[in-house]
N, CA, C and O atoms as a GROMACS GRO file, in nm:
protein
  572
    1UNK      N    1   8.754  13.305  14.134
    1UNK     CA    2   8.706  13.173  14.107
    1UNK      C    3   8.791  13.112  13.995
    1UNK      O    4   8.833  13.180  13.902
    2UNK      N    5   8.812  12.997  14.005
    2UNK     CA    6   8.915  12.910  13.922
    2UNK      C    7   8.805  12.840  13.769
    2UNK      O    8   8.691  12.793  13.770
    3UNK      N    9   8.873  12.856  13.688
    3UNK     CA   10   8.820  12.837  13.590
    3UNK      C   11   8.827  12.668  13.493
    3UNK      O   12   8.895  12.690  13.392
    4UNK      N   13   8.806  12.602  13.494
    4UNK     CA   14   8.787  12.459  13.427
    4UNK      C   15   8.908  12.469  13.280
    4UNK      O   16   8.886  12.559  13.199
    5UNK      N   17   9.004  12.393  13.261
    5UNK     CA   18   9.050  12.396  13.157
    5UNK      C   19   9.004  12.284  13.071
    5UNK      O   20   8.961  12.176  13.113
    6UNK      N   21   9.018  12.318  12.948
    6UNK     CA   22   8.930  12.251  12.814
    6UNK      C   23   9.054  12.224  12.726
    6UNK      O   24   9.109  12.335  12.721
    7UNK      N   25   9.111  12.157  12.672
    7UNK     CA   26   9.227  12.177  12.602
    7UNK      C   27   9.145  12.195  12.426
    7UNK      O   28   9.032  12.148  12.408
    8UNK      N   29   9.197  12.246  12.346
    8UNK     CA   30   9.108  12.319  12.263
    8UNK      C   31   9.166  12.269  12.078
    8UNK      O   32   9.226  12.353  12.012
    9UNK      N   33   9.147  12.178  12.041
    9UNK     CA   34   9.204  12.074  11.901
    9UNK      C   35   9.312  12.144  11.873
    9UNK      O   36   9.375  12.072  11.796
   10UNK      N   37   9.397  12.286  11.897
   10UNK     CA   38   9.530  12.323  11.777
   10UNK      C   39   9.594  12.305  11.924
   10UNK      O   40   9.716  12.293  11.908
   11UNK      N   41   9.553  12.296  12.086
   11UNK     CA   42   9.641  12.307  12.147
   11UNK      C   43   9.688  12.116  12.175
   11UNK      O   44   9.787  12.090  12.243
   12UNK      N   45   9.643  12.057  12.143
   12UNK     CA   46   9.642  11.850  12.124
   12UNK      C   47   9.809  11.858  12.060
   12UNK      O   48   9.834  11.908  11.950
   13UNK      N   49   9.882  11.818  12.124
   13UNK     CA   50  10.008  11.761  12.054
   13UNK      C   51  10.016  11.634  12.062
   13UNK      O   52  10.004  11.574  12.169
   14UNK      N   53  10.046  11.559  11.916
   14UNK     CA   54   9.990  11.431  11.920
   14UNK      C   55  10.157  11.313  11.910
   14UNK      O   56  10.238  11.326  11.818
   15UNK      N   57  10.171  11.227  12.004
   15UNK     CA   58  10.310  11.147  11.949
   15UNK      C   59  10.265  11.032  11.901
   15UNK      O   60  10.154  10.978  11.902
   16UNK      N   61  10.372  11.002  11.857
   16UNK     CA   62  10.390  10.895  11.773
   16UNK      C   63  10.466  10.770  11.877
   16UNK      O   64  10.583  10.774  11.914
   17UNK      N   65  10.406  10.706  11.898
   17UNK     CA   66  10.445  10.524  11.994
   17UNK      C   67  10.468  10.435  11.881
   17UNK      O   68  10.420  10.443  11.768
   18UNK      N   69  10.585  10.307  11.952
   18UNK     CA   70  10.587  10.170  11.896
   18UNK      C   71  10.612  10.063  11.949
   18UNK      O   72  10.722  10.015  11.975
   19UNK      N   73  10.475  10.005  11.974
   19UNK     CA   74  10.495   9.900  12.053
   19UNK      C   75  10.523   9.775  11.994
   19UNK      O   76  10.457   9.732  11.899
   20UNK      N   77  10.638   9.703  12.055
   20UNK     CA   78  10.692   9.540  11.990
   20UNK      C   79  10.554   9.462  12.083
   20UNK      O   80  10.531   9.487  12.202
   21UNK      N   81  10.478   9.371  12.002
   21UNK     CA   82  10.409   9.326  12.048
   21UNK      C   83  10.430   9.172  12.083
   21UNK      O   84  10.338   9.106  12.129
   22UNK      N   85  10.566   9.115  12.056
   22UNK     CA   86  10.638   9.000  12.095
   22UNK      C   87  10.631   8.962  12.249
   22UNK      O   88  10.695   9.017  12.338
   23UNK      N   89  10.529   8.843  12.264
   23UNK     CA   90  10.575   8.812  12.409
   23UNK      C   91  10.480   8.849  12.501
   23UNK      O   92  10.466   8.800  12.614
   24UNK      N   93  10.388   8.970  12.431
   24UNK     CA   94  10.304   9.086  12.533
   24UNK      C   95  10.195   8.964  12.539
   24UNK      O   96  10.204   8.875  12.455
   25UNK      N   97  10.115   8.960  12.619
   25UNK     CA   98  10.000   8.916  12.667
   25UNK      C   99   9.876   9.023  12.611
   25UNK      O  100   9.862   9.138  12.650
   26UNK      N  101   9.794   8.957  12.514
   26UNK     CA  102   9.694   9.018  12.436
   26UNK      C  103   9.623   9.125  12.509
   26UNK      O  104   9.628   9.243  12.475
   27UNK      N  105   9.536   9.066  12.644
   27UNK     CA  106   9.452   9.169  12.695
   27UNK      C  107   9.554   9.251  12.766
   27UNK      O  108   9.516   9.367  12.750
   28UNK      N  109   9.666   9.250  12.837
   28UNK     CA  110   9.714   9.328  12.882
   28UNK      C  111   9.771   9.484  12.793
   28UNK      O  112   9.773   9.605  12.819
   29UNK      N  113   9.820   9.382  12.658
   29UNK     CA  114   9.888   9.472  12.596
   29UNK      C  115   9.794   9.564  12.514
   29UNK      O  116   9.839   9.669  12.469
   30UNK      N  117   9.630   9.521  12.486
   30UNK     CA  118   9.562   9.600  12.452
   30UNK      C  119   9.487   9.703  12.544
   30UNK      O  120   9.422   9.793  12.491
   31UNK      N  121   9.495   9.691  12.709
   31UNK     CA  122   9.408   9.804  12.751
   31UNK      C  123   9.528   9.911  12.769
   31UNK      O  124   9.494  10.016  12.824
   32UNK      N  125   9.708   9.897  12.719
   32UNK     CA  126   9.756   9.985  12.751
   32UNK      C  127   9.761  10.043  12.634
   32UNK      O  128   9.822  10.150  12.641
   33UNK      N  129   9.720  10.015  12.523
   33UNK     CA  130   9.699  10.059  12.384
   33UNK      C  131   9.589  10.157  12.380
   33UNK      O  132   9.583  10.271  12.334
   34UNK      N  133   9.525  10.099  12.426
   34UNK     CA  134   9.334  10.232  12.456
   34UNK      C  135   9.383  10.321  12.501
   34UNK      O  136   9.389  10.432  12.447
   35UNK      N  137   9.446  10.282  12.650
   35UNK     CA  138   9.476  10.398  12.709
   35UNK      C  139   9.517  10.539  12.652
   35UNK      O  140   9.465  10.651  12.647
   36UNK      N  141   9.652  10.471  12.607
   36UNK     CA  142   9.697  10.589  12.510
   36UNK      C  143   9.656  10.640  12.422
   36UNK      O  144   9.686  10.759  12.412
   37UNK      N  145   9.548  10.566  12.292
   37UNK     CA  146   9.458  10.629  12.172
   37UNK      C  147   9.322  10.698  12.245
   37UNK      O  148   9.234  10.752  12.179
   38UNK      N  149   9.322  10.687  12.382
   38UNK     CA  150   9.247  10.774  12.434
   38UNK      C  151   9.314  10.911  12.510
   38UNK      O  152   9.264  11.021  12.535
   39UNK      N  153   9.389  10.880  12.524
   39UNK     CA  154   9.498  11.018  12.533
   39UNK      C  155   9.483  11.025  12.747
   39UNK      O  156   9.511  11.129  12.807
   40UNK      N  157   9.440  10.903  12.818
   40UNK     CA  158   9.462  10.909  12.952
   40UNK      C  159   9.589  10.907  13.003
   40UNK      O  160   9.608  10.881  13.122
   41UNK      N  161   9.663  10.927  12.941
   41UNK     CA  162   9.876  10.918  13.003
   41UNK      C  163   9.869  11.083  13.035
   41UNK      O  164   9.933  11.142  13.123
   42UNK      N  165   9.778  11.140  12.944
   42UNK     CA  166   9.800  11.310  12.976
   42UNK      C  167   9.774  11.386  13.065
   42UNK      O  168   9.686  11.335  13.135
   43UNK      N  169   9.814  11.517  13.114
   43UNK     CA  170   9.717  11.558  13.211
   43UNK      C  171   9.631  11.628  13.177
   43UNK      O  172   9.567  11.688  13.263
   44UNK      N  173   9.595  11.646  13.008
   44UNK     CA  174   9.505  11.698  12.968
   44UNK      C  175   9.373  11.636  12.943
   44UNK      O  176   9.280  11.703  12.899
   45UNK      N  177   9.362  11.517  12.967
   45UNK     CA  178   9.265  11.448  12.919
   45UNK      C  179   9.108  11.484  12.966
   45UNK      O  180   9.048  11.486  13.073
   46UNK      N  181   9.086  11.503  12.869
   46UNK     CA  182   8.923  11.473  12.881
   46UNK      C  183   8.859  11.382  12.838
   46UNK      O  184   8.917  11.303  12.764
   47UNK      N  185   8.697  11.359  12.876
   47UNK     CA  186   8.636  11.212  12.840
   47UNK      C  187   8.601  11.215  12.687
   47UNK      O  188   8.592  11.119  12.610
   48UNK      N  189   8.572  11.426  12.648
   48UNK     CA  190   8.464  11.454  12.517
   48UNK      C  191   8.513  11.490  12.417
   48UNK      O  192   8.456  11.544  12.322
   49UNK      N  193   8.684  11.449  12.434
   49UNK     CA  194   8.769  11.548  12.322
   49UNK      C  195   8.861  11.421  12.313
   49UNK      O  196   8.898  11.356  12.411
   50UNK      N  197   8.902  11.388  12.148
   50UNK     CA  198   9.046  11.275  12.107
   50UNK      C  199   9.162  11.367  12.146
   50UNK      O  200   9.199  11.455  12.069
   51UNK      N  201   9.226  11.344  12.279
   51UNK     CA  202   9.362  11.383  12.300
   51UNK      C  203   9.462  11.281  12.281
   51UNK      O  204   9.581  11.311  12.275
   52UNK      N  205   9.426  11.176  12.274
   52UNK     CA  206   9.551  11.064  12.253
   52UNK      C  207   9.623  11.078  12.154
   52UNK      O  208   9.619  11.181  12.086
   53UNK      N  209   9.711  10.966  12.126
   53UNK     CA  210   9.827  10.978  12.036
   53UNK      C  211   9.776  10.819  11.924
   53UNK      O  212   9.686  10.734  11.928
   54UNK      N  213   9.923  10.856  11.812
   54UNK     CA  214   9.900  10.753  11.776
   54UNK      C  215   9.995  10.608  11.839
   54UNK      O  216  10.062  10.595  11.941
   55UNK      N  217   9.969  10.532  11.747
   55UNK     CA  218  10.038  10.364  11.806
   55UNK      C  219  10.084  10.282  11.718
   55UNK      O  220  10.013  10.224  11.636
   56UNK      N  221  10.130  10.277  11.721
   56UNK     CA  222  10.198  10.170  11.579
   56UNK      C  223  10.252  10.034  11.639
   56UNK      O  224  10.357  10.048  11.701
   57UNK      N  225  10.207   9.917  11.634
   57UNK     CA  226  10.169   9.816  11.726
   57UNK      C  227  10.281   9.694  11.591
   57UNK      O  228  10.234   9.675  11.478
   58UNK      N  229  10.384   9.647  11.623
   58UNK     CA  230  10.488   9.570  11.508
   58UNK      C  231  10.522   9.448  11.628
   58UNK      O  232  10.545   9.459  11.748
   59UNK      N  233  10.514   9.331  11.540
   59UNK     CA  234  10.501   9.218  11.541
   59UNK      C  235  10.396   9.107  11.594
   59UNK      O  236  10.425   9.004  11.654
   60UNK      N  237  10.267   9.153  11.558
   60UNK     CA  238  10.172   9.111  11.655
   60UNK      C  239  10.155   8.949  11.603
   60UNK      O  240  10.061   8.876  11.635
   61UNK      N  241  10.236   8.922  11.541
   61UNK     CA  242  10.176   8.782  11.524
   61UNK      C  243  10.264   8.656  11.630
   61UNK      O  244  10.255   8.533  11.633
   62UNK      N  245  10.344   8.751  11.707
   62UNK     CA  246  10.354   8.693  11.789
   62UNK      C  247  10.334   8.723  11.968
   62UNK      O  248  10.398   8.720  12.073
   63UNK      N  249  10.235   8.744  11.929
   63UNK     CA  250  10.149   8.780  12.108
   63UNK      C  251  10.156   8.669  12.190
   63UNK      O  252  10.179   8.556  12.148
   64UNK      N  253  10.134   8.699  12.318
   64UNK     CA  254  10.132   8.544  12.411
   64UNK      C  255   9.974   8.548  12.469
   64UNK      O  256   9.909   8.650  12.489
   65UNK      N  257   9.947   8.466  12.483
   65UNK     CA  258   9.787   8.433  12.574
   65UNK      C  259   9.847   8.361  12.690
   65UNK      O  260   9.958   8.309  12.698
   66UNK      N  261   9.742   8.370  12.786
   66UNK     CA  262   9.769   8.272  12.901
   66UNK      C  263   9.671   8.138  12.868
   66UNK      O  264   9.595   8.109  12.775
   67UNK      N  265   9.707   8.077  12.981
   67UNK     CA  266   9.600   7.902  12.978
   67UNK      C  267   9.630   7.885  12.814
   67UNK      O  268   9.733   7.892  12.747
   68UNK      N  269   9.455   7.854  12.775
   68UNK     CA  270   9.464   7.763  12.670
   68UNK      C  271   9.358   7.858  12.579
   68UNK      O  272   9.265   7.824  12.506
   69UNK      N  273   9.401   7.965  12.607
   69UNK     CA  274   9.314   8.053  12.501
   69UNK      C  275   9.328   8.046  12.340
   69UNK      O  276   9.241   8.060  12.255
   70UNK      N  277   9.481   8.015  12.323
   70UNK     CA  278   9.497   8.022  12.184
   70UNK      C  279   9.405   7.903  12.122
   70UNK      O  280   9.386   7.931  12.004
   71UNK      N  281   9.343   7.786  12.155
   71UNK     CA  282   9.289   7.701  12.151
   71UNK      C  283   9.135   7.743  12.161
   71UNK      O  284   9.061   7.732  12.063
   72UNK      N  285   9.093   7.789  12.281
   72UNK     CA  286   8.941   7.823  12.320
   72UNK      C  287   8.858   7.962  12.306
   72UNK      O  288   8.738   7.970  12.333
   73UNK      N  289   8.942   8.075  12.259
   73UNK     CA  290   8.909   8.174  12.194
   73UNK      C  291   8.828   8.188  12.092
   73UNK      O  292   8.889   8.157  11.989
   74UNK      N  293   8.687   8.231  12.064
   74UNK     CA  294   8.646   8.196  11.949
   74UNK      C  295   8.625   8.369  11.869
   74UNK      O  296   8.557   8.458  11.921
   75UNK      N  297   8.674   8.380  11.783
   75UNK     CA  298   8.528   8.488  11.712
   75UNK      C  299   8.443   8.473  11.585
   75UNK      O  300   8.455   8.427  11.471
   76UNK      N  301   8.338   8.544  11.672
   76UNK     CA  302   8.246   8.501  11.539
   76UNK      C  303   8.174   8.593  11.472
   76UNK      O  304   8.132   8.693  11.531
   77UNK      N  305   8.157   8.576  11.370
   77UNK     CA  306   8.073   8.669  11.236
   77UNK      C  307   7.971   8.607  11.178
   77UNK      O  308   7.965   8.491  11.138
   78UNK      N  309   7.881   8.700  11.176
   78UNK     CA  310   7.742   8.656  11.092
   78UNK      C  311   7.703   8.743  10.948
   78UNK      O  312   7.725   8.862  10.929
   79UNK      N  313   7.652   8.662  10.869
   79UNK     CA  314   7.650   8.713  10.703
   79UNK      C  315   7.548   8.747  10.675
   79UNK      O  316   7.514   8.778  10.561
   80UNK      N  317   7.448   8.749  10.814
   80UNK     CA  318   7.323   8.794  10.790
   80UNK      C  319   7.208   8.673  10.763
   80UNK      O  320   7.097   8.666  10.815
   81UNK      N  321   7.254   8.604  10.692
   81UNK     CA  322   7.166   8.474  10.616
   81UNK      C  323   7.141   8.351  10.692
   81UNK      O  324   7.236   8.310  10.758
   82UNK      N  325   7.040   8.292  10.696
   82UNK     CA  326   7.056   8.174  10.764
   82UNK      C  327   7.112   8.072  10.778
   82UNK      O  328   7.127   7.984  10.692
   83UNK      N  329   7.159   8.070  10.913
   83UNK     CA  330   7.268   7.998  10.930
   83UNK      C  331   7.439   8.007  10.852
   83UNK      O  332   7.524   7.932  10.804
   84UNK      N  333   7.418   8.125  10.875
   84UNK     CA  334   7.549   8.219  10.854
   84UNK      C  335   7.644   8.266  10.929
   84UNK      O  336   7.727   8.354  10.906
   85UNK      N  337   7.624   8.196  11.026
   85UNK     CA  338   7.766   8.253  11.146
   85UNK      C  339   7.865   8.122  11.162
   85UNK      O  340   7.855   8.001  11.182
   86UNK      N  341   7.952   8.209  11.142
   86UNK     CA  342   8.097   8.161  11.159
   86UNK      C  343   8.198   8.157  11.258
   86UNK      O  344   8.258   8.257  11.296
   87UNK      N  345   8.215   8.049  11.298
   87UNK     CA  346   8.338   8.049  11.408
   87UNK      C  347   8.494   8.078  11.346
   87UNK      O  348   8.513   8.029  11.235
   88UNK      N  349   8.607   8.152  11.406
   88UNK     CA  350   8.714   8.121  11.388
   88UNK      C  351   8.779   8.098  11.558
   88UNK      O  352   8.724   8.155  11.652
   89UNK      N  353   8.887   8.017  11.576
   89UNK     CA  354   8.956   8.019  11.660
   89UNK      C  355   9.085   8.143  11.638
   89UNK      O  356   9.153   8.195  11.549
   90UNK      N  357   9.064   8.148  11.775
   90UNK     CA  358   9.220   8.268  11.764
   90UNK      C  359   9.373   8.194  11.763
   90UNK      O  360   9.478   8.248  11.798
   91UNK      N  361   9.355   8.053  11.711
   91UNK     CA  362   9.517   8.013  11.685
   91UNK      C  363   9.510   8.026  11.532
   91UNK      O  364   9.608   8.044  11.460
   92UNK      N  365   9.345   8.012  11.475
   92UNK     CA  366   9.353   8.027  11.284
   92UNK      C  367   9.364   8.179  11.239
   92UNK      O  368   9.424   8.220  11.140
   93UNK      N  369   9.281   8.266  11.348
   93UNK     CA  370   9.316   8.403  11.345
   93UNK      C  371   9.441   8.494  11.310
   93UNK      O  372   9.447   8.599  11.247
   94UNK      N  373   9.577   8.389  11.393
   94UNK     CA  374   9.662   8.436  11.364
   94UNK      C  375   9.769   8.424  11.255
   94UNK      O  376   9.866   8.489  11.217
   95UNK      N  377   9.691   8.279  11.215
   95UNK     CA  378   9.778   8.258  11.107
   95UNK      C  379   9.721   8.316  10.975
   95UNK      O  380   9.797   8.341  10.881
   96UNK      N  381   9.567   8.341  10.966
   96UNK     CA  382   9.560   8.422  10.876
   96UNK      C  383   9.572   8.555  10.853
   96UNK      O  384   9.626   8.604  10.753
   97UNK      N  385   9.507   8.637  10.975
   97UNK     CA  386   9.498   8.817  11.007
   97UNK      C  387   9.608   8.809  11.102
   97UNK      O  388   9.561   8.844  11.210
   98UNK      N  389   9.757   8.774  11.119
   98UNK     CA  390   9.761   8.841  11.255
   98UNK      C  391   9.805   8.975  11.309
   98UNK      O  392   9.908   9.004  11.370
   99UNK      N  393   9.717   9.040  11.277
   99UNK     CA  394   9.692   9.164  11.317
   99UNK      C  395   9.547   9.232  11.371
   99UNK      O  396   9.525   9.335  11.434
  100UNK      N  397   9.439   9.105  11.308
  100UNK     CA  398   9.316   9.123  11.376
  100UNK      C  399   9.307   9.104  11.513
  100UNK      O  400   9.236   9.193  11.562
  101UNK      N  401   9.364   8.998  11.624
  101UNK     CA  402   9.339   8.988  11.711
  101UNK      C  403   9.330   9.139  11.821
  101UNK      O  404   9.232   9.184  11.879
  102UNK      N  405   9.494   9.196  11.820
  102UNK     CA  406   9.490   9.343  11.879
  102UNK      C  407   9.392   9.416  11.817
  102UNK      O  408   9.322   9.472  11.900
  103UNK      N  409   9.353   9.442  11.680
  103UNK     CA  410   9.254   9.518  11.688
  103UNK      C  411   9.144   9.494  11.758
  103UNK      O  412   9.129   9.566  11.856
  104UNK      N  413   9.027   9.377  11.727
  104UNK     CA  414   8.968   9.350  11.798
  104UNK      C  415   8.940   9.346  11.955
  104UNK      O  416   8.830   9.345  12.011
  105UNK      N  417   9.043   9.345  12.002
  105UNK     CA  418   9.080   9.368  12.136
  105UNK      C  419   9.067   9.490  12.157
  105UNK      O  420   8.982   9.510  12.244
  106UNK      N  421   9.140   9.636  12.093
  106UNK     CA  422   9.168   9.753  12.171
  106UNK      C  423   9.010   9.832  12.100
  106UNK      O  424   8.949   9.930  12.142
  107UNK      N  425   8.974   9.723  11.952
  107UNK     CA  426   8.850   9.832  11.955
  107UNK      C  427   8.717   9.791  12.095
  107UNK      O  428   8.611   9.851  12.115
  108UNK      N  429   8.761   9.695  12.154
  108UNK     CA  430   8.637   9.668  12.246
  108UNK      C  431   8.678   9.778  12.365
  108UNK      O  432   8.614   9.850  12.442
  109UNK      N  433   8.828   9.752  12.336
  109UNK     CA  434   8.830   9.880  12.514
  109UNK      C  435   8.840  10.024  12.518
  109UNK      O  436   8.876  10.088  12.617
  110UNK      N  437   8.789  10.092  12.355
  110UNK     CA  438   8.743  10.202  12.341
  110UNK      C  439   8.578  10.258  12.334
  110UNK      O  440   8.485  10.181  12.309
  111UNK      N  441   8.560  10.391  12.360
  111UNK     CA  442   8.395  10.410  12.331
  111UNK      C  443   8.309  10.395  12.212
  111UNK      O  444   8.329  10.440  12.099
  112UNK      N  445   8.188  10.307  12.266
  112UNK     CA  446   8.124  10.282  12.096
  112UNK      C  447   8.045  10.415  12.048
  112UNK      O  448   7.922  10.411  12.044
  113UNK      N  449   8.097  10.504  12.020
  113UNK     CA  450   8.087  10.607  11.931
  113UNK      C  451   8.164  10.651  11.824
  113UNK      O  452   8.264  10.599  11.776
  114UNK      N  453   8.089  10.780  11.784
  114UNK     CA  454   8.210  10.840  11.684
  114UNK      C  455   8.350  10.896  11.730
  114UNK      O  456   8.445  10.913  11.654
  115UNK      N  457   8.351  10.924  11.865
  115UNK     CA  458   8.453  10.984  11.931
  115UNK      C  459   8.577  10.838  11.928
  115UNK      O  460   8.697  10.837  11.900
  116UNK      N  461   8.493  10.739  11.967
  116UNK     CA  462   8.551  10.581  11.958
  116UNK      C  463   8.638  10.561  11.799
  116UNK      O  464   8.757  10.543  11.772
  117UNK      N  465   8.506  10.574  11.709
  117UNK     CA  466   8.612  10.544  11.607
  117UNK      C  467   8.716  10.647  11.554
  117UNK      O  468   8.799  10.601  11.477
  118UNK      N  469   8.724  10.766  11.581
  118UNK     CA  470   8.845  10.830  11.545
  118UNK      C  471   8.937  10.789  11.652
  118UNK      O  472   9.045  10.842  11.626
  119UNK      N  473   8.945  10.730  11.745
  119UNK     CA  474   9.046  10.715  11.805
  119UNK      C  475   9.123  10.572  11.790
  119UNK      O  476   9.235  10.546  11.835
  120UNK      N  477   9.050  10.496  11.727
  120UNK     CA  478   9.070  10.365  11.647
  120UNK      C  479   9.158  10.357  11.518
  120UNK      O  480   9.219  10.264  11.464
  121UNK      N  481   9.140  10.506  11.485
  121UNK     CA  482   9.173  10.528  11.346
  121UNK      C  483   9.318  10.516  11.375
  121UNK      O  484   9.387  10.446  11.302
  122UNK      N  485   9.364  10.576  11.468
  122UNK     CA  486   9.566  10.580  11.485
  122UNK      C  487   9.613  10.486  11.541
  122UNK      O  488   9.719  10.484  11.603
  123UNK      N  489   9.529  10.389  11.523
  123UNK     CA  490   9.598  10.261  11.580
  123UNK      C  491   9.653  10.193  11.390
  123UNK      O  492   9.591  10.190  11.284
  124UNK      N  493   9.784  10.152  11.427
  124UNK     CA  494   9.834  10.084  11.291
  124UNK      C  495   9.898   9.983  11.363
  124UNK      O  496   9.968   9.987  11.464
  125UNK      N  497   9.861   9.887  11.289
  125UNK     CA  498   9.888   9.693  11.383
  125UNK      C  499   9.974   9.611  11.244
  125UNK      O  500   9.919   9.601  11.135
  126UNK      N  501  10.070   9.574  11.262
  126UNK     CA  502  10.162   9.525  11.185
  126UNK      C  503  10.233   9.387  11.224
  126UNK      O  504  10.286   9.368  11.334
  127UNK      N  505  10.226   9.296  11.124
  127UNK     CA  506  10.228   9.102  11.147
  127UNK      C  507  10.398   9.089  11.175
  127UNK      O  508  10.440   9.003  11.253
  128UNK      N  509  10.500   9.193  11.096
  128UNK     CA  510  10.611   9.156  11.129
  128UNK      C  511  10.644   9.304  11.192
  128UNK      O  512  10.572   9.396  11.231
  129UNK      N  513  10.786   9.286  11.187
  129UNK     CA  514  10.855   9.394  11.260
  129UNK      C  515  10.903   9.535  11.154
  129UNK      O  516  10.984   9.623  11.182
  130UNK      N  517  10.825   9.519  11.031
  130UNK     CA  518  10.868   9.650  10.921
  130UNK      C  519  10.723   9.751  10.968
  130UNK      O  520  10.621   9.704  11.017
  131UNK      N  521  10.743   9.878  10.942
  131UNK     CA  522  10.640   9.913  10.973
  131UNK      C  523  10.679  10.056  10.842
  131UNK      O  524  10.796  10.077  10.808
  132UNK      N  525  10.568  10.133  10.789
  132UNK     CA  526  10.614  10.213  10.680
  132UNK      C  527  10.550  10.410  10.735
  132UNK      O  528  10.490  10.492  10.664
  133UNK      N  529  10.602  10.424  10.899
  133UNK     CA  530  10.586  10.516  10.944
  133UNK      C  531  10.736  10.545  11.002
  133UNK      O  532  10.739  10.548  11.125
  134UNK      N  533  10.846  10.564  10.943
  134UNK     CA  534  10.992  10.595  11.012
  134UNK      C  535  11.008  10.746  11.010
  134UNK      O  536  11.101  10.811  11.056
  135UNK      N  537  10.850  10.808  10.920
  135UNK     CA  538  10.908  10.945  10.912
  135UNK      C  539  10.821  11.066  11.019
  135UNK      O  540  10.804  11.188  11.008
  136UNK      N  541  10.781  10.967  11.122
  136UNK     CA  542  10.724  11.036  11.216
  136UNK      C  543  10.778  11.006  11.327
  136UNK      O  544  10.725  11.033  11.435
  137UNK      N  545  10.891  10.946  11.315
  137UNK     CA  546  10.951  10.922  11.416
  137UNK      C  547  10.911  10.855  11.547
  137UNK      O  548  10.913  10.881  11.668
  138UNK      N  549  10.884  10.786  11.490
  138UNK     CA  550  10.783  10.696  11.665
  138UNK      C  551  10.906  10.700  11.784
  138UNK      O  552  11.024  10.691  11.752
  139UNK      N  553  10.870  10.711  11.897
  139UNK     CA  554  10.934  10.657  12.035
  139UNK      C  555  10.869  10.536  12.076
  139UNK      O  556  10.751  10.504  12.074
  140UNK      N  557  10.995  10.463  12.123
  140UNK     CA  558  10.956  10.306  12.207
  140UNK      C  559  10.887  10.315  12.322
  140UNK      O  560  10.934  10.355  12.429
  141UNK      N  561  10.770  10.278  12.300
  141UNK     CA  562  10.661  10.250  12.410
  141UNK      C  563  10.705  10.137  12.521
  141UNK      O  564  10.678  10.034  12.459
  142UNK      N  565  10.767  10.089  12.669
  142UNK     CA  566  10.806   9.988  12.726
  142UNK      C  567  10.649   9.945  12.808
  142UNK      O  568  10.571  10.033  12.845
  143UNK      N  569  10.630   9.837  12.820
  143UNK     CA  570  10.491   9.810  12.904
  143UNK      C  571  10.545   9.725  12.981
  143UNK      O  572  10.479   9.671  13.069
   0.00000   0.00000   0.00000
């Protein structure tokens, strides 16, 4: 009888990605971002174990949207208090965070658990093209 393989945390070899986020189309370029901080490119993957890698995501402040999203995109936050929620558009988004938008994005297309947020954790999202990980040697991610 054949036995189920489990891949087991010292046997996880983890790489290092870098994706230019110039040009990419937001939702596209974030479910291929999950993918990978969920570790589905592998053939080890499981649903109950972080096998993914990390991501190092450089130049996001210039992402592309389709239609007229950069315009009709909203997000919003509440302060708890009445009448405390706040709109931002995702064209002010970018000129202030732009690096929030991909996050926001790839944390929705991960699991809302704890398994979710460690895999959130190796995501590093960067506004220009410097990034201060050269000593892990990232490989170019193409999408």
């Amino acid at each position: 009888m054949d036995k189920t393989y489990t891949p087991k945390p010292q046997d996880i070899e983890r790489k290092w990605w870098i994706v230019d986020a110039e040009g990419q189309i937001l939702g596209r370029l974030a479910s291929k971002i999950a993918q990978i901080l969920r570790g589905k490119h592998k053939p080890m993957y499981v649903p109950n174990i972080d096998t993914g890698d990390f991501v190092i995501v450089i130049n996001a402040e210039k992402i592309a949207t389709t239609g007229n999203r950069v315009e009709d995109k909203m997000y919003y936050r509440h302060s708890k208090y009445q009448g405390g929620l706040t709109e931002t558009r995702l064209k002010d988004q970018l000129i202030r965070f732009p690096d929030r938008p991909i996050r926001f994005a790839v944390k929705g297309m991960l699991p809302k658990n704890a398994l979710g947020r460690q895999m959130y954790t190796k995501l590093k999202v960067y506004a220009g093209p410097n990034h201060p990980h050269e000593a892990q040697k990232p490989e170019v991610l193409e999408l």
